[in-house]
VODOKOL-542627 format. One record per residue (C-alpha): residue in three letters; x, y, z. Coordinates in steps of 0.001 Angstrom, whole numbers, padded with zeros to 6 digits, always signed. Layout:
BEGIN
ALAXYZ
...
END
This chain:
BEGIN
UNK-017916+013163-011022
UNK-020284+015976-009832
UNK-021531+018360-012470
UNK-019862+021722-012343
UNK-023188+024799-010856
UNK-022883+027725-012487
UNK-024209+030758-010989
UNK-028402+031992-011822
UNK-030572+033945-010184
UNK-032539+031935-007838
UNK-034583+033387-004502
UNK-032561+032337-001456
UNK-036391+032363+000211
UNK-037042+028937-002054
UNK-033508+027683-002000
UNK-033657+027958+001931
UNK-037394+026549+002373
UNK-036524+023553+000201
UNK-032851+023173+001767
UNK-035293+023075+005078
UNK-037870+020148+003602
UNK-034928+018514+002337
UNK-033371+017947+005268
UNK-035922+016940+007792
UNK-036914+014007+004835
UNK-033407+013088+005274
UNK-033224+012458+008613
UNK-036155+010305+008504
UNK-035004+008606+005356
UNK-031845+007645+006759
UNK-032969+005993+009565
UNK-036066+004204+007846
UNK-033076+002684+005210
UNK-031355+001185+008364
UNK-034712+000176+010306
UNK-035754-001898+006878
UNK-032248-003129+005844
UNK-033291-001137+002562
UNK-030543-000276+000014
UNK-033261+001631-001941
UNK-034477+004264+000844
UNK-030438+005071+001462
UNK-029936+005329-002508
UNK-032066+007953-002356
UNK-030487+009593+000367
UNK-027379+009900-001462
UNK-029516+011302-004354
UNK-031189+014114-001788
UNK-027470+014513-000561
UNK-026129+015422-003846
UNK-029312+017701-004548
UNK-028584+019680-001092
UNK-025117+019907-001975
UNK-026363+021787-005434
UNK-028801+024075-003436
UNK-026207+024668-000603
UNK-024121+026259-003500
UNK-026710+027493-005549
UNK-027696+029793-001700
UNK-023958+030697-000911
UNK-023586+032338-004559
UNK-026909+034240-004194
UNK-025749+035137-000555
UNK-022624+036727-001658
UNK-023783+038494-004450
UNK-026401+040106-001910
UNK-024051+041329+000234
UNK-022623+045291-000350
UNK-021203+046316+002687
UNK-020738+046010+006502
UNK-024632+045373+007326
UNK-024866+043409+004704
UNK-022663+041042+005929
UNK-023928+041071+009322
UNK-027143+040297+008854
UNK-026691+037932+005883
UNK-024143+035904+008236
UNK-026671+033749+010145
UNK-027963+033100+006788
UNK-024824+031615+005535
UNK-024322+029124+008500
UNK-027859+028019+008075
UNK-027344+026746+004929
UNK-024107+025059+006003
UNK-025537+023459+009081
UNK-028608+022052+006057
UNK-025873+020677+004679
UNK-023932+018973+007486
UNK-027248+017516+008107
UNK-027408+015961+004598
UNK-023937+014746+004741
UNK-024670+012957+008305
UNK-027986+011372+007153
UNK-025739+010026+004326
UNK-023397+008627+006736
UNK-025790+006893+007746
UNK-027448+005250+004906
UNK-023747+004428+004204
UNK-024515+001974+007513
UNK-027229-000322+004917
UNK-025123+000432+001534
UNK-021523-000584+002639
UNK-022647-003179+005256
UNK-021663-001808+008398
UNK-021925-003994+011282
UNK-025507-003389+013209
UNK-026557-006307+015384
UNK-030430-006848+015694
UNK-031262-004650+018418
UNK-031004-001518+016677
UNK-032973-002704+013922
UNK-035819-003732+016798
UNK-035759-000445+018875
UNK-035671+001666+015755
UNK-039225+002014+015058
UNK-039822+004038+018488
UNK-036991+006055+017224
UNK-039016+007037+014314
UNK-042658+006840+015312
UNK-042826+004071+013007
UNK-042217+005091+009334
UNK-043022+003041+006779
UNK-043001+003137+002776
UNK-046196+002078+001021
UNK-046789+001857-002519
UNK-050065+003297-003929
UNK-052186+000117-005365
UNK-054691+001663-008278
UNK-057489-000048-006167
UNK-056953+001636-003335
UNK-059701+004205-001966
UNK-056801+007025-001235
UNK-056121+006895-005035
UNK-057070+010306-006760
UNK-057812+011831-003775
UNK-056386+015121-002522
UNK-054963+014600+001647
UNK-056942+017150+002698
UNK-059888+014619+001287
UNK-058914+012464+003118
UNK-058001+013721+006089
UNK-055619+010877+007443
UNK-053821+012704+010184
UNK-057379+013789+011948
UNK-058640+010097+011642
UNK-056146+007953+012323
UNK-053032+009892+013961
UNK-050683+009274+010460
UNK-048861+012053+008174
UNK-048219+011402+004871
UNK-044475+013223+005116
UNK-043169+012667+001609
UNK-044206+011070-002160
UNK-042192+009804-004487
UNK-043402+010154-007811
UNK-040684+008204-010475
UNK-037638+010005-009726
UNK-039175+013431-008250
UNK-039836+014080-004554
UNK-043058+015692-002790
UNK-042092+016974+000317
UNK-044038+018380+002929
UNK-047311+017425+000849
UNK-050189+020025+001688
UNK-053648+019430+001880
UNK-054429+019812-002078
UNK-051539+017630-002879
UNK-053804+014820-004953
UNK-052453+010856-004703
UNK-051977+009062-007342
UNK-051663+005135-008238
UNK-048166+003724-007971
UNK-047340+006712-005640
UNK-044398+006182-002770
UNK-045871+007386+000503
UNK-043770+007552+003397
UNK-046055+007375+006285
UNK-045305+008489+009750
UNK-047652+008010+013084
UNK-048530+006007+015924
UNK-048513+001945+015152
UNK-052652+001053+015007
UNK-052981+004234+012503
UNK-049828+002853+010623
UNK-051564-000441+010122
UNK-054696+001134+008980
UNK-053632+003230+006050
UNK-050990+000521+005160
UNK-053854-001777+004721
UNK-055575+000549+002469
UNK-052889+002023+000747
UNK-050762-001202-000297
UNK-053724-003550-000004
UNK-051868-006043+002248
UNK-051238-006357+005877
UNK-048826-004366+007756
UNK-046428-006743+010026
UNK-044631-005032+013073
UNK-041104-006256+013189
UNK-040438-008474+015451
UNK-038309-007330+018387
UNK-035513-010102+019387
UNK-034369-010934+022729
UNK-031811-008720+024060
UNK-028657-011112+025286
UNK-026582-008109+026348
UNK-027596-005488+029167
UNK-025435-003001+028368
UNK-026012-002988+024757
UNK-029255-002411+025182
UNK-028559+000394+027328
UNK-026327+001821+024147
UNK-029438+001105+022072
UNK-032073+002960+024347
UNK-029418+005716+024333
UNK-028712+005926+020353
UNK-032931+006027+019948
UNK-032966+008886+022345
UNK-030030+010647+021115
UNK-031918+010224+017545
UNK-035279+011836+018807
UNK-033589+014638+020388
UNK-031675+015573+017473
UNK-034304+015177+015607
UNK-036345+017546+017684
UNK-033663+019986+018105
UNK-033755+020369+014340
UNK-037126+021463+014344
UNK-036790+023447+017332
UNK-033885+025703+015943
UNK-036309+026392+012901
UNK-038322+027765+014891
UNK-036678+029415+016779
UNK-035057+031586+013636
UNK-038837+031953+012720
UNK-039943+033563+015513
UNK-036550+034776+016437
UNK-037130+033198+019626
UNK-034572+033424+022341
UNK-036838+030737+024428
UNK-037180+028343+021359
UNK-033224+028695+020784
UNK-032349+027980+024403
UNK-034297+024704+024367
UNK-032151+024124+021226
UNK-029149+024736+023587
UNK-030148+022393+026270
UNK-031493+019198+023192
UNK-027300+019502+022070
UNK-026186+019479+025512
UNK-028268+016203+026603
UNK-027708+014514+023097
UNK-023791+015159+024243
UNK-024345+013387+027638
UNK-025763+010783+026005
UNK-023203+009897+023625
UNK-020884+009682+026602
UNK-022922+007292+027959
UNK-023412+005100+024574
UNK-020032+005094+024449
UNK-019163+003717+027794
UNK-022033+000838+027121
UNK-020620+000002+024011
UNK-017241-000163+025016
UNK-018584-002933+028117
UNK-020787-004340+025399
UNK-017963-004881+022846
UNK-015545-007121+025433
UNK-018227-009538+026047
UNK-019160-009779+022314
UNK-018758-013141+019688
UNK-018184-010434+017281
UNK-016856-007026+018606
UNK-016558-005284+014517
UNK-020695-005806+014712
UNK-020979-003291+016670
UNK-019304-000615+014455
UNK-022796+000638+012703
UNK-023794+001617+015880
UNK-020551+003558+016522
UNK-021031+005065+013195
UNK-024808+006340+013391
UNK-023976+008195+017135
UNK-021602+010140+015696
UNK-023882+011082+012615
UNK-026610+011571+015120
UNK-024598+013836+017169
UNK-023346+015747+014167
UNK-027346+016511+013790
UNK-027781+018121+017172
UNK-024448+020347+016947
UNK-025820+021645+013629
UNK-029739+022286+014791
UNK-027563+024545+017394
UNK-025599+026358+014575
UNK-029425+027214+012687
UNK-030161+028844+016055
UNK-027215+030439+016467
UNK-028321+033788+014637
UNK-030987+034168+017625
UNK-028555+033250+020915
UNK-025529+035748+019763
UNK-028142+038762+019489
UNK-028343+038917+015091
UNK-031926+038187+015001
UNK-033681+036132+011915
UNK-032749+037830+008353
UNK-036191+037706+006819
UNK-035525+035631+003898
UNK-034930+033079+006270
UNK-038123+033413+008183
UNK-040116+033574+005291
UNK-038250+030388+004171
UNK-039321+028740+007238
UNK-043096+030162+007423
UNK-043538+028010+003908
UNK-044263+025082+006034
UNK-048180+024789+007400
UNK-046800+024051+010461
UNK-045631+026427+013560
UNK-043894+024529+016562
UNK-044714+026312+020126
UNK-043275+026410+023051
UNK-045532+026534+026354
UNK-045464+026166+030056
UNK-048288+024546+031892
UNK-049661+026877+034643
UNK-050697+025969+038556
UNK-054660+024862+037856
UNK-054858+025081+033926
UNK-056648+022539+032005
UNK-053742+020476+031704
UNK-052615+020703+035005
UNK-052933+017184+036691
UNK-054180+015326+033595
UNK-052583+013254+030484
UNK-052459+013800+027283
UNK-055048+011333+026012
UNK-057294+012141+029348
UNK-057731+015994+027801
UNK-057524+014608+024171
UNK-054976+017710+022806
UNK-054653+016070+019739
UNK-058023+016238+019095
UNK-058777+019300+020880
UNK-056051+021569+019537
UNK-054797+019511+016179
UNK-051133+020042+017728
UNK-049027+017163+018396
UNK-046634+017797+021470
UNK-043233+016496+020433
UNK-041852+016466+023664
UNK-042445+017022+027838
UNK-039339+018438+029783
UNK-039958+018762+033417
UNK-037689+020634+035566
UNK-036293+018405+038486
UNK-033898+018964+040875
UNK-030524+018716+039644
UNK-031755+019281+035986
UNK-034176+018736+033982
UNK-036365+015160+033051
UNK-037245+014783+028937
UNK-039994+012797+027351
UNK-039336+012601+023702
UNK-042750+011477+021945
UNK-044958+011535+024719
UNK-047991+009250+024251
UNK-051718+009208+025418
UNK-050812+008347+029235
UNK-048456+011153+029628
UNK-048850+012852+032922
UNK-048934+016867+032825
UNK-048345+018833+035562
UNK-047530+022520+036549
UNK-043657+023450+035754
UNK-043977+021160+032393
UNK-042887+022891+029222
UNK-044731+021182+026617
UNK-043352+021515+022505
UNK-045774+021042+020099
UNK-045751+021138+016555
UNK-049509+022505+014490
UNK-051497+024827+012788
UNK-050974+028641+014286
UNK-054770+028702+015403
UNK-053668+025490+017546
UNK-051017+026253+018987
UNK-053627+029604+020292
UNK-055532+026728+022127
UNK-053133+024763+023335
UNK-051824+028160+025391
UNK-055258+029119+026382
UNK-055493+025052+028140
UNK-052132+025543+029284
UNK-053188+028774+031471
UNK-054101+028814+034648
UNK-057028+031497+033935
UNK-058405+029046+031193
UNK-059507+026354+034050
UNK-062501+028456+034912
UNK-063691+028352+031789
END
């Protein structure tokens, strides 16, 4: 039985900013407890669910005892379904931890194509002997080296998220590590003192439940970005930012259409149709994600603007996500990602490539090194506010004669 929350003074800028952190861990959490089979990682998703249930009510009080009148209530509106789509967010990243804990069907393949889905994220436990130990990440300097982000500690039963660069590691420490596969294996070596394994991918017996599969990774990426997307969009109050938002939800919807028309054609041909149900069951979590990343935004697309509480909640996190368009003879104009090393050059990881085509528009979730750029591209990137500067500057057309 939950605990009954009595009202306190609290600032709505903390409860919001942690609300935030807490539910981009969640998503990531959820999905790493299915990928791993791990009853563990979805306990604690239950126990970050409960705690953004708290701070959900803990904001709504403080909310309504801000509000005094007619403007009040406008402005403070946006705020309110914020905090309500945090929460739908928590409660569908418990669904699907729910997946691991009450043994939902999932059949191999999801378990094998999950680790695109997530960039590979892996937990690694802290060994005393390890040369991290005692260290502060900025020390270290992990994400410059080899590509990886240290996204959340576990320390006991309390949580770091969104660890900063003074944030110091200690022994016995739960790191949940997120980044491309060779960096993975390199600070898993050095951090649990053992080798990483990749897991082994299966053989896929059924076409069109792969086809479901590919669809349910994309469908997770796209929420996923869409998330981060509508935060920024409600920091910047950014009608572009928000509109990108509106097009993630729409594609994530198209896609569930056509998971569930696989599926369907998958389950008649299967040994064991009820397998299938986890699948079933993390869509429709995955789809609740995107429709609430569109509510967050929703402040910015009806005309309300960013209360700015919110956006101060938001600017807590180090990182800024841009949006930019490359330009007819930029820098990046005609080259890949890896060619014009924008990682390295700007510090800002692009999240995602959408390229208009005719008859819509063409996404690359994740793009990698050998990503092709060329003019029309919008590129999203996620970085420091001095990167995402640079990244502009290459993606202008002026900046190739420099």
């Amino acid at each position: 039985m939950a605990g009954r929350v009595a009202y306190e003074p609290a600032s709505v800028k903390d409860l919001l900013a942690e609300m935030k952190d807490t539910a981009e861990l969640l998503i990531d959490l959820s999905y790493s407890a299915v990928l791993h089979e791990s009853e563990a990682i979805a306990e604690e998703v239950l126990a970050l669910e409960d705690r953004m249930d708290v701070l959900q009510i803990r904001a709504r009080m403080s909310l309504l005892m801000a509000a005094r009148n007619p403007e009040d209530a406008e402005t403070l509106a946006p705020v309110l379904g914020i905090t309500g789509a945090a929460e739908k967010i928590s409660d569908a990243a418990g669904d699907i931890a729910k997946v691991v804990l009450e043994d939902i069907g999932l059949p191999e393949d999801m378990r094998a194509s999950l680790p695109v889905a997530v960039e590979t994220l892996v937990r690694s436990t802290l060994q005393s002997d390890s040369p991290y130990v005692n260290r502060t990440l900025g020390d270290i300097n992990l994400e410059t080296e080899t590509g990886v982000r240290v996204i959340a500690i576990r320390r006991g039963g309390d949580w770091v998220l969104n660890p900063s660069a003074e944030t110091v590691l200690e022994a016995d420490n739960v790191l949940l590590l997120r980044g491309p596969e060779p960096g993975i294996a390199t600070v898993y070596e050095r951090a649990a003192g053992e080798t990483y394994e990749k897991p082994a991918a299966p053989a896929v017996a059924d076409e069109d439940l792969d086809r479901a599969v590919s669809s349910l990774v994309l469908m997770k990426n796209m929420s996923e970005l869409a998330v981060d997307l509508a935060y920024g969009s409600v920091l910047y109050n950014s009608d572009p930012l928000a509109e990108e938002v509106v097009e993630l939800e729409a594609e994530v919807d198209a896609l569930k259409s056509r998971f569930e028309a696989w599926i369907l054609r998958a389950a008649s041909r299967a040994a064991e149709p009820v397998s299938l149900r986890g699948l079933v069951h993390i869509a429709q979590s995955t789809e609740v994600i995107s429709d609430a990343a569109l509510e967050i935004s929703e402040g910015v697309l009806r005309g309300l603007g960013s209360h700015v509480v919110v956006q101060e909640a938001v600017e807590e996190s180090d990182e800024v996500i841009t949006r930019v368009t490359v330009e007819p003879g930029s820098l990046l104009d005609g080259t890949t990602l890896g060619e014009r090393a924008v990682k390295t050059e700007t510090g800002m990881r692009v999240t995602a490539v959408r390229r208009p085509v005719e008859g819509g528009d063409e996404w690359e979730i994740q793009p990698g090194p050998d990503t092709e750029l060329q003019a029309g591209d919008v590129l999203l990137a996620n970085g420091t506010r001095s990167g995402a500067d640079i990244l502009a500057d290459l993606a202008r057309a002026s900046s190739a004669d420099r």
